[in-house]
N, C-alpha and C positions, 0 to 999 in steps of 0.2 A: 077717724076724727077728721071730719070738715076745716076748710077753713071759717067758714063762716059761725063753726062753735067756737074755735080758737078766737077766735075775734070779741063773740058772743062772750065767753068765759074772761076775757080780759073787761072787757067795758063792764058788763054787770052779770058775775059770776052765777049764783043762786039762778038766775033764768037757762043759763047754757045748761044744767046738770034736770033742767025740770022732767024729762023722760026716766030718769035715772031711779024713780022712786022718792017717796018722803021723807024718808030717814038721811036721802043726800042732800036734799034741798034743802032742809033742816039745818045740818051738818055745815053748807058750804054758807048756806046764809048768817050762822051764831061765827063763823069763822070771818066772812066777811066785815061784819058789825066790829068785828074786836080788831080787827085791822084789813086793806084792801088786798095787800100782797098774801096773807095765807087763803083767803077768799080765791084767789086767781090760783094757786099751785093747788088747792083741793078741788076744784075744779078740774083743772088740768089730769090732776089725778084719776080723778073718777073717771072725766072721758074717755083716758086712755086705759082703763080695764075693759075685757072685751065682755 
């Protein structure tokens, strides 16, 4: 995990997880919408599975 995803995943999360597949992007983006801070830890999450 980059710093520049950590940063990416903080400012606008849905974009840092785009590699991740569309079921994540999906996921981090309906998360984000419903509030910013779960948006940022599902994020966080996904990037840090290997």
């Amino acid at each position: 995990m980059s710093l520049f995803r950590v940063l990416l995943s903080i400012i606008f999360p849905p974009l840092a997880v785009y590699d991740r597949g569309c079921g994540s992007i999906l996921i981090v983006l309906i998360l984000t919408c419903l509030g910013w801070i779960p948006g940022v830890i599902a994020a966080l999450i996904i990037l840090n599975k290997h």
